[in-house]
Every structure is written in structure tokens, then in C-alpha cells.
N, C-alpha and C positions, 0 to 999 in steps of 0.2 A: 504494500500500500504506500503511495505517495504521504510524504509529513504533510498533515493539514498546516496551514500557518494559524495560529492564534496571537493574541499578544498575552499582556502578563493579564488581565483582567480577565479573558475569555478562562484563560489557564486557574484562576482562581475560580472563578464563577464552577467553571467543572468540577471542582474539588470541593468545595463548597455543596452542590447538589451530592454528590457521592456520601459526604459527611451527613447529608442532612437523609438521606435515603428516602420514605416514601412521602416525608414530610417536607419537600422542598418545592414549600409557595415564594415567589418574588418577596414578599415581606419578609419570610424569614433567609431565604438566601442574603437579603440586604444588611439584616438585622446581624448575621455569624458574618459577614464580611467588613462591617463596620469595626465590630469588637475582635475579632483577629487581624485586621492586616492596619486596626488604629488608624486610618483613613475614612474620611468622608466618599459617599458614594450617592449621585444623588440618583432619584427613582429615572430619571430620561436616560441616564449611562448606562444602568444596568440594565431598562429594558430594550434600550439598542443593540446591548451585547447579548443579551438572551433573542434576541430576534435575529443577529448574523449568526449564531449558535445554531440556533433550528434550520436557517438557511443553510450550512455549511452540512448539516446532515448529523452534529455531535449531541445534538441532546431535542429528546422529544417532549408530549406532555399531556397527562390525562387533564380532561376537566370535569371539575365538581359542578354539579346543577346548581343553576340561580337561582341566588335565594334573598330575599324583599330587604335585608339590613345589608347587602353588597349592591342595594339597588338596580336588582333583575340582572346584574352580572355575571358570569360562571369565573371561579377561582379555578387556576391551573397548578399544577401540581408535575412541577421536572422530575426530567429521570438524563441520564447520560447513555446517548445509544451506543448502540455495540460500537459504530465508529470512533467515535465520544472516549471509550473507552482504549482502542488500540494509542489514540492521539495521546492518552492522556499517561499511559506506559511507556510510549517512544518517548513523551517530554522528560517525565521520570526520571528515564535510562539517562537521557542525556544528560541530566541535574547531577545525577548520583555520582557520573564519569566526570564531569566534567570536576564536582566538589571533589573528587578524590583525587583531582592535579592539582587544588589549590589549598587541601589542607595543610602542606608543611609550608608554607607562606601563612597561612590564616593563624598557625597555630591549634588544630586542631583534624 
């Protein structure tokens, strides 16, 4: 398989839904990406990047029925596709190789 390109947000975002498993509505992805990466995220960014996401083929998404306090809305519910998933191994692989030529510099 060709490396999808993502950047660092799409890359977080995917790991973020993995983390949050069958429980990952935009609110809460937003919500675990605020408090771990200590960055502001605002709702337009992330749903850009959840929208090239499902473009690109990496993450799909059940919807909940609307219901009258989401005002006749349906809530979605990520998952990371099987593509989603090879993207998110190959990035991995290359984090892990690449920190393990810069540990004796890092000190660690």
C-alpha cells in the first residue's frame, strides 16, 4: 500500500478515535485532544480534519438517530478503517525507527 500523507493533527485525531474506541463522538475526540496534546483545537479544525479523514478512506462513522435536545441532529460516532489503520502502523514504525536514531542524542 502506498503511505497515505497525513499531517500531525490527522495522525493525532486517528489515535485519539483508537483510544476512545466505540465512544468517539467529535466532542469527545476534541475534548482527549485538548487535555493531551495541551493545545487549543477549535470545533472548524477538527471537523475539517475529520472530513479529509473520511475523504482519504482512514476513518468511517456510525450514526446515532436524532434526537429533539441535539435539535433533530444524528450524533456520529468514529471508528478508524482498516486503511486508517495500516496508515497508522506504517506512521508508528517510522516514529519508533526513526526515535531509536535519536535516542543517544536525546539522552534517552
Amino acid at each position: 500500500m502506498a503511505q497515505e500523507s497525513i499531517g500531525e493533527l490527522e495522525h493525532l485525531i486517528l489515535l485519539t478515535i483508537l483510544n476512545l474506541s466505540d465512544g468517539a463522538s467529535a466532542i469527545r475526540i476534541r475534548a482527549v485532544l485538548e487535555s493531551e496534546s495541551e493545545r487549543r483545537l477549535t470545533r472548524g479544525a477538527l471537523y475539517r480534519s475529520l472530513d479529509r479523514l473520511g475523504e482519504k478512506g482512514l476513518i468511517d462513522w456510525n450514526k446515532v438517530e436524532p434526537t429533539e435536545d441535539r435539535g433533530g441532529h444524528a450524533k456520529r460516532f468514529y471508528l478508524v478503517s482498516a486503511t486508517g489503520m495500516e496508515v497508522v502502523r506504517s506512521r508508528r514504525n517510522t516514529l519508533e525507527r526513526l526515535w531509536a536514531g535519536a535516542a543517544g542524542v536525546l539522552g534517552g
